[in-house]
C-alpha positions in Angstrom: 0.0 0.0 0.0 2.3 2.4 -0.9 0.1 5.5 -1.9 -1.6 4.7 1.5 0.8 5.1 4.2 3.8 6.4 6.3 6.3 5.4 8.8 6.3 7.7 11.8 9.9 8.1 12.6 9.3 8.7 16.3 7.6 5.3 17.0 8.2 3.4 13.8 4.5 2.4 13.4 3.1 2.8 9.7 0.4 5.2 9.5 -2.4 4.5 7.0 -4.4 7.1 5.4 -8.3 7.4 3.8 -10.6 9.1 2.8 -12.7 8.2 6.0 -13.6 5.2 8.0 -15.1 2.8 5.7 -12.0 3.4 3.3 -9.4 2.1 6.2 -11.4 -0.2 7.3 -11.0 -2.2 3.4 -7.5 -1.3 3.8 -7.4 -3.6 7.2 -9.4 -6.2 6.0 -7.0 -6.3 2.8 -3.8 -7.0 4.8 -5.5 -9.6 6.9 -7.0 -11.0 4.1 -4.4 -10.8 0.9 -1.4 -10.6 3.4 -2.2 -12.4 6.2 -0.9 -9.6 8.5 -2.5 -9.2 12.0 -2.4 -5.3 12.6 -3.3 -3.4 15.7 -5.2 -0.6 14.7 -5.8 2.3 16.6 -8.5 5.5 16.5 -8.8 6.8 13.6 -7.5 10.5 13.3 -8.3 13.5 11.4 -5.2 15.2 10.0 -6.3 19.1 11.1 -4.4 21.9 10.5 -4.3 25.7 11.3 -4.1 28.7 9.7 -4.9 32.3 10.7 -7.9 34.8 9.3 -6.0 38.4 9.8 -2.9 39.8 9.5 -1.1 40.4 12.5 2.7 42.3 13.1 5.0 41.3 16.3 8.6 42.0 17.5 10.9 39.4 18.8 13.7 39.8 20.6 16.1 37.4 22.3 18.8 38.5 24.7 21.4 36.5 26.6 24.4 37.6 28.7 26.4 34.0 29.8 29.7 35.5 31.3 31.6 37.0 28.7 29.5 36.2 25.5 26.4 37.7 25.0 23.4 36.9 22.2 21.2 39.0 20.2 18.5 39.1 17.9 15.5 41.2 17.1 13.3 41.1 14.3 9.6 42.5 13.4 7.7 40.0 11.4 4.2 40.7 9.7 1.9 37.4 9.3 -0.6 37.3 6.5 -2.5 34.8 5.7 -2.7 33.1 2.4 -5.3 31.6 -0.2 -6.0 27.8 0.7 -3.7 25.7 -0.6 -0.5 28.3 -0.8 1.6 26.2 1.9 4.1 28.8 4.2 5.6 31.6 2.3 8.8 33.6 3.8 9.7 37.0 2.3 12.1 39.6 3.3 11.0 42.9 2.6 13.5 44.4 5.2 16.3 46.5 4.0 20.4 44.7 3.9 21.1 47.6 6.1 19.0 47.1 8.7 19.5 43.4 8.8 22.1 41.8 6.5 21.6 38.5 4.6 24.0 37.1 7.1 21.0 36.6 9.0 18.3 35.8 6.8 18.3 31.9 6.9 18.2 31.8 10.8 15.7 34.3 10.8 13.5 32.1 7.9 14.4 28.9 9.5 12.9 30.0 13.0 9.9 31.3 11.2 9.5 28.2 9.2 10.0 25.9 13.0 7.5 28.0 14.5 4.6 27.6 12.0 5.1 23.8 12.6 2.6 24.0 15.7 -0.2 26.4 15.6 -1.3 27.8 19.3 -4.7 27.1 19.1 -3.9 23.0 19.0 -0.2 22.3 18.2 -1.5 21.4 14.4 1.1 22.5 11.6 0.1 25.9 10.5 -0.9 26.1 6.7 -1.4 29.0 4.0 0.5 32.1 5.6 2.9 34.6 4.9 5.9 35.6 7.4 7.1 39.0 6.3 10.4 40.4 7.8 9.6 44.3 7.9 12.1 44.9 10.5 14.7 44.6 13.5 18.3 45.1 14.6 21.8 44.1 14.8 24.2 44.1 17.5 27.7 43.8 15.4 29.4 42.2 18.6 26.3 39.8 20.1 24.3 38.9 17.0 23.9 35.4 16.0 22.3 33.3 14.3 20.4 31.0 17.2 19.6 34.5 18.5 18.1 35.4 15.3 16.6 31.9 14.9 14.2 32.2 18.6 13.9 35.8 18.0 12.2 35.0 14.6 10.3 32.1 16.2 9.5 34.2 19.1 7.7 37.2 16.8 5.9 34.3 14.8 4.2 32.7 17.9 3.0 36.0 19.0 1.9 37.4 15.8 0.0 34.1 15.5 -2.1 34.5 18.8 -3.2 38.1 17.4 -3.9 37.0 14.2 -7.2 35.2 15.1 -5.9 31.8 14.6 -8.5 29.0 13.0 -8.4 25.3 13.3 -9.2 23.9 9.4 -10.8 20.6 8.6 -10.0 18.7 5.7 -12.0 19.3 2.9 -12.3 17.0 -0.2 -13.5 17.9 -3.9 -15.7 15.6 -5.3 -17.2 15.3 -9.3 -20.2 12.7 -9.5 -20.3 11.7 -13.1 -23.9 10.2 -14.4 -25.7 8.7 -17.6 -27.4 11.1 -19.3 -30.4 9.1 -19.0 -30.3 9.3 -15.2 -30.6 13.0 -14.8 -33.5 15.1 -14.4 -33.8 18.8 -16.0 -30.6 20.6 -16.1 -30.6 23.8 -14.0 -27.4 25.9 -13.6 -27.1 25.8 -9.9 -24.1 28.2 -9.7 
């Protein structure tokens, strides 16, 4: 069943996936049946995710004095959210002199770990837009883990004020019939 499942690397079961009940129950009876493979199967689960309705700004800014070194980072992202289907987007729209592109990838990689758990369920955020509009550099105490929380940091609370949804999966469907079988054609749309 290769179109059908997964391997969860943290408990090293294989997950299956349907299109509902009924469809994983045939999938079951199919291993038992064509396989002979006894499987334990659990719940089923609905693969949520969340995404937010308005755009939201927030700073983040992470400083840490450990003896003699020091770290720093502070950014101003802008969430926005995106058209269903769009995935995460990152885009800088902050100027090199502000922030360099020394910086950029931790930045975008903190961003990009944040949206991997949404605040209103831990589900993985979909269809929104992290704009860097802002922030600072410390020439002696910047780095890039500083940069990295300070980026995740702006995106959790921009998140929160950005009216945050919790989105079910929704599936297209097209019902094809014989002529013969339908009744007077009306334009419904």
């Amino acid at each position: 069943f290769p179109s059908h499942d997964r391997t969860d690397s943290e408990t090293g079961q294989m997950i299956l996936s349907g299109m509902g009940e009924l469809h994983l129950e045939i999938i079951v009876d199919r291993l038992a049946r064509d396989y002979k493979v006894a499987a334990n199967v659990g719940k089923p689960q609905v693969a949520y995710r969340e995404s937010i309705q308005s755009s939201a700004e927030a700073e983040g800014r992470y400083g840490v004095k450990q003896g003699a070194t020091a770290q720093y980072g502070h950014v101003v992202i802008r969430l926005e959210p995106l058209a269903r289907g769009s995935g995460i987007l990152f885009e800088n729209q902050c100027a090199e002199a502000v922030i360099g592109k020394t910086w950029l990838p931790a930045i975008e990689q903190g961003a990009r770990e944040s949206l991997q758990n949404g605040v209103v369920m831990g589900y993985p955020m979909v269809d929104v837009k992290a704009i860097l509009i802002g922030g600072s550099v410390d020439e002696r105490d910047s780095t890039e883990l500083a940069y990295k929380v300070a980026a995740a940091l702006a995106v959790k609370s921009a998140i929160r004020e950005a009216q945050s949804l919790i989105l079910e999966p929704v599936m297209e469907v097209e019902v094809a019939s014989p002529p013969d079988f339908i009744g007077e054609y009306r334009d419904w749309e």
